[in-house]
C-alpha positions in Angstrom: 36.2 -11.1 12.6 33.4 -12.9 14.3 32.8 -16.9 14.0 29.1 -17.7 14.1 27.8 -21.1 14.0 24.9 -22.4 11.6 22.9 -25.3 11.9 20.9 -26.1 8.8 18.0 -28.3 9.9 15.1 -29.1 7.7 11.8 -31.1 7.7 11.3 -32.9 4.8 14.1 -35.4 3.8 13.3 -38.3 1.7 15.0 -40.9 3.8 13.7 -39.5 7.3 11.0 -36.9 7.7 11.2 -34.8 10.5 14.4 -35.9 11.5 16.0 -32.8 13.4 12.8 -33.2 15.9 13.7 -37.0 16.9 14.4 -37.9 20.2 18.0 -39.1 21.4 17.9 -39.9 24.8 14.3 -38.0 25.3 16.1 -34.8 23.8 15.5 -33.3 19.9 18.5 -34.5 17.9 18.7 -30.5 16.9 19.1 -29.5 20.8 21.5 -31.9 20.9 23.6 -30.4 18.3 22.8 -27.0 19.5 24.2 -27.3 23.1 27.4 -29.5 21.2 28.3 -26.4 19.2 27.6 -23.8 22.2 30.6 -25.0 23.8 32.7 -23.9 20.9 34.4 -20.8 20.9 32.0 -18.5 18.7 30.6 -15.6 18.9 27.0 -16.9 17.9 25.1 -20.2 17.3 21.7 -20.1 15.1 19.9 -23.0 13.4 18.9 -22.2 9.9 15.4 -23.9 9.3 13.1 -24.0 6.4 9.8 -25.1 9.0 8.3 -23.6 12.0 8.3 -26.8 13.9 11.6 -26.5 13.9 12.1 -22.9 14.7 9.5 -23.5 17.6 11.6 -26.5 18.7 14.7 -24.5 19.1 13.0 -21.6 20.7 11.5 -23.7 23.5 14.9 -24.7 24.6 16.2 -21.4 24.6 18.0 -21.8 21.4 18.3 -18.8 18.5 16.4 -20.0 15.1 16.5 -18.1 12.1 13.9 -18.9 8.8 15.0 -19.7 5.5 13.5 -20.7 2.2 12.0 -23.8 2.0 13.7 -24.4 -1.8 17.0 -24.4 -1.3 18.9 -27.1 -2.7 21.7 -27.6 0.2 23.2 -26.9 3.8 25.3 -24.8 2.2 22.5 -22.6 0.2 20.3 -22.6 3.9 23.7 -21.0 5.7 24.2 -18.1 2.9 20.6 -17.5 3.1 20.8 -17.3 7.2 24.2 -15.5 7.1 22.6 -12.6 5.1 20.1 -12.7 7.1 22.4 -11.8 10.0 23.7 -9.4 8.8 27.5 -10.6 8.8 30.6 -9.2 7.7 32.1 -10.1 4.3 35.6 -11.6 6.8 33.0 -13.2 9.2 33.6 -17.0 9.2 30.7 -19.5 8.6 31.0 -23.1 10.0 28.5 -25.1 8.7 27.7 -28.1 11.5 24.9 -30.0 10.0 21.4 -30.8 12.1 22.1 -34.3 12.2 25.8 -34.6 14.1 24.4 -34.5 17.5 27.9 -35.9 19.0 30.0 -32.8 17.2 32.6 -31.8 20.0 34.1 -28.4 20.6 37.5 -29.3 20.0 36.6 -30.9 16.3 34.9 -27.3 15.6 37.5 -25.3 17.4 40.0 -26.8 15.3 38.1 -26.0 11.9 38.2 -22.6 13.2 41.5 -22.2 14.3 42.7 -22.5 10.7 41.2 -18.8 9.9 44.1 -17.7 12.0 45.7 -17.7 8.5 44.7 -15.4 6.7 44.8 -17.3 3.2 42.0 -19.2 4.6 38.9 -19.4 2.8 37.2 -22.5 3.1 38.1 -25.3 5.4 37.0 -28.8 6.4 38.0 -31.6 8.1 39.3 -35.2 7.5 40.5 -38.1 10.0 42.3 -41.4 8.6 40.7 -44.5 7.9 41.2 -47.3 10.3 38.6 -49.8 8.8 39.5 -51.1 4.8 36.0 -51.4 4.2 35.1 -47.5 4.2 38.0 -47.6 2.0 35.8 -49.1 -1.0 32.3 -47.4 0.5 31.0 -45.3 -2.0 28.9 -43.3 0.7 32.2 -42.5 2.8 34.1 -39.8 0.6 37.7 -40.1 0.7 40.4 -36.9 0.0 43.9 -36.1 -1.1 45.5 -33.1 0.1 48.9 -31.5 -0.3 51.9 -30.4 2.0 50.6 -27.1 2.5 46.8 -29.0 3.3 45.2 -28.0 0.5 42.8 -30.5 -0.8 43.7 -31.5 -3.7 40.8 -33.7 -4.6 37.6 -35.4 -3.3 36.3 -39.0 -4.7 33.6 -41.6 -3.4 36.1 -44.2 -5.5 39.6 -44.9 -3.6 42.0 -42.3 -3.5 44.8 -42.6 -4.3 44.5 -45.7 -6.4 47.1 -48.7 -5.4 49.1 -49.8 -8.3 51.6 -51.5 -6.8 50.1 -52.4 -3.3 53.4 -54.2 -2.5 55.5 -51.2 -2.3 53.2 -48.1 -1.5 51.4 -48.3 2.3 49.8 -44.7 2.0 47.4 -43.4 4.3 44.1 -43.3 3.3 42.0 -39.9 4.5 38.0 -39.9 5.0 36.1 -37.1 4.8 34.3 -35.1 7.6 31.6 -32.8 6.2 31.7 -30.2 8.4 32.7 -26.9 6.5 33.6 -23.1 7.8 33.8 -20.2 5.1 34.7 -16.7 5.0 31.0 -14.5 4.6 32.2 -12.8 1.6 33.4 -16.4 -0.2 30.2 -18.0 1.2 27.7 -15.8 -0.6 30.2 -16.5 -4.0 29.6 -20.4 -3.7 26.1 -20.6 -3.5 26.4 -18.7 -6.5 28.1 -21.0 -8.8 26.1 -23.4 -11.0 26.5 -27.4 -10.6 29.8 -27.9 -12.1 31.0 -31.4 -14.3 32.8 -33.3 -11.8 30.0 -32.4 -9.3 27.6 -34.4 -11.4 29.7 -37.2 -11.9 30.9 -37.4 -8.0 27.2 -35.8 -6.3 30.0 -33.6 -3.9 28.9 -30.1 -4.2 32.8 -29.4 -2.6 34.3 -30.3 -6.3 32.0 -27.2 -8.1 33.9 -25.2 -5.7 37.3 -26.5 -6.6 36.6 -26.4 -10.4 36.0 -22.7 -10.0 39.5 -22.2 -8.6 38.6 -22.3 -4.6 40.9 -23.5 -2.4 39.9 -25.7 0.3 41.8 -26.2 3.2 42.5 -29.0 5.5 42.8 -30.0 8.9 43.4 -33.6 10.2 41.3 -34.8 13.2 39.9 -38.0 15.3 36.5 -37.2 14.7 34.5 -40.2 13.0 31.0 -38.5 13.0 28.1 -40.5 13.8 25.6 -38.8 11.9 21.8 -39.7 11.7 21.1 -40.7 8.6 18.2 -43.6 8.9 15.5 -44.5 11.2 17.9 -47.4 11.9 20.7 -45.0 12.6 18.1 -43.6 15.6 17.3 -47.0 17.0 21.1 -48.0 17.2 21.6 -45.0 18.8 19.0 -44.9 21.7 19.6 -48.4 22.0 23.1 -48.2 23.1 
């Protein structure tokens, strides 16, 4: 079994065109999250890009680059395109770091990967408590329930699980990371699966995998992710 890394970086994004190429500190965000997920412990690291800027880009640092289609509707599409591309095997695991989490560390991806020491393991992700009550109620921060055996048992931009009687019930409330690893073989299956019902009502492609009967599994970390969303995202950042 061999872990390979894939970064999917496009150009065009609605919000922020050309974001991978932005500089953080004088460097490309994408070298940024390159030389983050090096230090992990895989066997390989490629960025999966739909534009030749951004091959170029990651070529001139000495980085590995491989080309996709430029109509694919997700990260997770660009990865199964890349990973057949490479040639992996169906018990291969794919983590999917996204091109705009240039502060990933290696322990937050070592830990999604140390959960494909079980064999079970098909899909994983990551989740870390929420300290602050207002992501609580933030639509854009997804929240998750999982069970004893850390299967997720469901993902929702509303409050989970909903407070009836706030008095007696302190639960801990779980925010999702979304960094995801597969196995190959289940990799190639998901991209395969059409947009499901609660996936249109909730806009989380994770839920069209759980409606087909996937389980995904999950670890708990103290990761945050400061991902670069906005323009104003970047100027906070090299600002700091």
């Amino acid at each position: 079994m061999s872990v390979n890394i894939i970064i999917p970086a496009r150009y065009a994004s609605t919000r922020f065109p050309g974001k991978p190429l932005v500089l953080i500190k004088g460097k490309p965000m994408i070298q940024h999250v390159f030389e983050q997920a090096s230090k992990a412990n895989a066997d390989k690291v490629v960025v999966a890009t739909d534009d030749v800027r951004i091959q170029n880009c990651v070529l001139s640092f000495g980085g590995n680059a491989v080309m996709t289609s430029p109509d694919l509707p997700s990260g997770t599409d660009r990865c199964g395109e890349a990973a057949r591309l490479l040639n992996l095997g169906k018990n291969d695991v794919v983590v999917n770091v996204q091109g705009d989490e240039p502060f990933i560390t290696k322990d937050v991806i070592n830990l999604l990967i140390s959960k494909f020491d079980n064999p079970q393991v098909d899909i994983a992700t990551l989740t870390t408590p929420i300290v602050s009550e207002l992501e609580i109620d933030d639509p854009n921060k997804v929240k998750l329930v999982f069970d004893k055996n850390d299967k997720a048992i469901y993902f929702s931009r509303y409050c989970i699980p909903y407070l009836r009687n706030k008095e007696q019930v302190k639960p801990t409330f779980y925010k999702h990371i979304g960094i995801y690893a597969y196995r190959q073989q289940i990799l190639q299956e998901l991209i395969k699966l059409p947009e499901s019902m609660l996936e249109k009502c909730e806009k989380l492609e994770q839920l069209r995998w759980m409606e087909n009967g996937y389980s995904i599994y999950v670890s708990e970390c103290q990761y945050n992710g400061i991902g670069i969303d906005t323009p104003e995202d970047l100027h906070l950042i090299n600002n700091e």
